[in-house]
Backbone as CSV, one residue per row, in Angstrom:
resi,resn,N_x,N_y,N_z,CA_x,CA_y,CA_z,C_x,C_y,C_z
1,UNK,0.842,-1.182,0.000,0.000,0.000,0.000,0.883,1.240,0.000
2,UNK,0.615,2.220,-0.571,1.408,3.531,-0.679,0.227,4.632,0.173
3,UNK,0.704,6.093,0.354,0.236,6.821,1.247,-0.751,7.748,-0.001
4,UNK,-1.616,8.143,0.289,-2.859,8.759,-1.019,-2.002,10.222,-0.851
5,UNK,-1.946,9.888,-2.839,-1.017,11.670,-2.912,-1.912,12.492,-3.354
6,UNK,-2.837,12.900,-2.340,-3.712,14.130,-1.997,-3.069,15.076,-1.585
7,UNK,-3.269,16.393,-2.156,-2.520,17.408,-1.603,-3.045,17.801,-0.262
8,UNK,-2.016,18.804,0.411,-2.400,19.331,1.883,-3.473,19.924,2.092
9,UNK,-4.239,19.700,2.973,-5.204,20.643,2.807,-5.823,20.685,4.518
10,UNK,-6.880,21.213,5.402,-6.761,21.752,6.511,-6.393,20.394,7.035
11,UNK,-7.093,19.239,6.661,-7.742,17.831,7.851,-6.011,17.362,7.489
12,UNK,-5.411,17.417,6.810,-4.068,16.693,6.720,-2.985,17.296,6.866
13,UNK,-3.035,18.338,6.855,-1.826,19.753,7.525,-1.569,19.386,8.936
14,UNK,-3.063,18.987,9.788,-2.736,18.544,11.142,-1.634,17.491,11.259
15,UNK,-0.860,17.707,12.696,0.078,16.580,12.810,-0.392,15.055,13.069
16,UNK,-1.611,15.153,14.038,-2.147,13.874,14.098,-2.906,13.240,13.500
17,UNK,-3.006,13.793,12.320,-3.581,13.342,10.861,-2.945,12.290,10.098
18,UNK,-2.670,11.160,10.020,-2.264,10.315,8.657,-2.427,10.272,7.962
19,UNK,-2.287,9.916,6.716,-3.127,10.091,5.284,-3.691,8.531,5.391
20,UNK,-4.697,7.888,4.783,-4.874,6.978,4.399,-4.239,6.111,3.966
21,UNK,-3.891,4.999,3.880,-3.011,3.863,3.028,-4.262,3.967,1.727
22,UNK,-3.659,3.709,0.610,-4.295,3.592,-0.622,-3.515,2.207,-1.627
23,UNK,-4.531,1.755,-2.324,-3.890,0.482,-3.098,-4.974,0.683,-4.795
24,UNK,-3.994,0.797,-5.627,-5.259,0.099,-6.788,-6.025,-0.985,-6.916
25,UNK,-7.231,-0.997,-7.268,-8.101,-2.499,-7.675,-7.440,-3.153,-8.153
26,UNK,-6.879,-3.060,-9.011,-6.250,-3.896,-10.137,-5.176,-4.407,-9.764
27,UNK,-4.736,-4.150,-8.452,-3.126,-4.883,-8.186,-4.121,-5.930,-7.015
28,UNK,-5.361,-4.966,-6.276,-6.177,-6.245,-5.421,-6.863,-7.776,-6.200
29,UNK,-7.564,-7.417,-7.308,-8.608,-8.488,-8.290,-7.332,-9.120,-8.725
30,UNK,-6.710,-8.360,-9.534,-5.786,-9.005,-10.297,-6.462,-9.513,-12.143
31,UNK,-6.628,-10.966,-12.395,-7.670,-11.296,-13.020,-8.858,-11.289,-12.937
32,UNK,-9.001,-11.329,-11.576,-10.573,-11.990,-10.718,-11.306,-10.950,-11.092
33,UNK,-12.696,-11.366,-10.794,-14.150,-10.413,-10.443,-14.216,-10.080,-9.374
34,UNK,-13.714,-10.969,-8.226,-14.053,-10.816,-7.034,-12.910,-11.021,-5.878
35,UNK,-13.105,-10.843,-5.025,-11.961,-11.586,-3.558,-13.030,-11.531,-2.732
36,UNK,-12.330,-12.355,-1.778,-12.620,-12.141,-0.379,-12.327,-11.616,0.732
37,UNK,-13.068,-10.804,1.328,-11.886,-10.016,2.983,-12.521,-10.752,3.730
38,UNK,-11.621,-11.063,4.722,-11.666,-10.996,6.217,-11.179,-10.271,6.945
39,UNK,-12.188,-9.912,7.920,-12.248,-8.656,8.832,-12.920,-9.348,10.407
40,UNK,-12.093,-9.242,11.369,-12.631,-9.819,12.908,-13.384,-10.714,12.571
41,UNK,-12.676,-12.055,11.849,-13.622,-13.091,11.772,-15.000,-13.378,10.760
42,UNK,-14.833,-12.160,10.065,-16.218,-11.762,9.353,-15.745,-12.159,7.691
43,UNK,-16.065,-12.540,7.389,-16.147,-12.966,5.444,-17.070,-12.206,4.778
44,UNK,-15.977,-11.250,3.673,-16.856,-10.025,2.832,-16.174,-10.661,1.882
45,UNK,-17.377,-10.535,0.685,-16.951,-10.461,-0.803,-16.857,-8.913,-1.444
46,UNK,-15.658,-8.574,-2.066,-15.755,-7.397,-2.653,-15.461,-7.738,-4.053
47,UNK,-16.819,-7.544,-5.051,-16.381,-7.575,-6.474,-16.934,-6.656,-7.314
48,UNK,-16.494,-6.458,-8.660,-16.343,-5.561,-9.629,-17.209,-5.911,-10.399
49,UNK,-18.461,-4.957,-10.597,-19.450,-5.230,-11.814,-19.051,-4.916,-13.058
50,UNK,-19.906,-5.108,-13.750,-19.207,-4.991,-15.633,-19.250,-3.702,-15.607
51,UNK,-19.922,-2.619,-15.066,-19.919,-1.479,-15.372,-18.478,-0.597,-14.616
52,UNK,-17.820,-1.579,-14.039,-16.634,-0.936,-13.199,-16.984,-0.531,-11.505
53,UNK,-17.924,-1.176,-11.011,-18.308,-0.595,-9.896,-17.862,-1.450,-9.037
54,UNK,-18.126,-1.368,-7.728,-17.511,-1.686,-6.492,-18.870,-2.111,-5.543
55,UNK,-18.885,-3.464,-5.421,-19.907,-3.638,-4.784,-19.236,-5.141,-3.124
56,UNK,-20.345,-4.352,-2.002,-19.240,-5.747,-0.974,-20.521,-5.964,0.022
57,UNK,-20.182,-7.115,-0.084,-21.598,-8.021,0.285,-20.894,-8.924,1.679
58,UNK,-21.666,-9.252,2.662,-21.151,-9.860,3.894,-21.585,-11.448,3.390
């Protein structure tokens, strides 16, 4: 994951501000339509409709 190159602005000028970690889809799917997360035990599907969208289902 790399840090989101959003410029400065008030909420991230603060010191105790982090930026977000950010990743492309395309390095997550890879080939796929879909993956799976796990989160505290919990199983999410996050996949990509034909229209390019982002949809995540428990």
């Amino acid at each position: 994951m790399q840090d989101h190159p959003l410029k400065k602005d008030a909420t991230t000028a603060r010191a105790s501000v982090q930026p977000s970690p950010w990743m492309h889809s395309r390095d997550l799917f890879g080939n796929a339509d879909q993956v799976v997360l796990i989160h505290e035990g919990q199983y999410y599907r996050l996949r990509r409709t034909r229209n390019g969208k982002l949809i995540l289902n428990k």
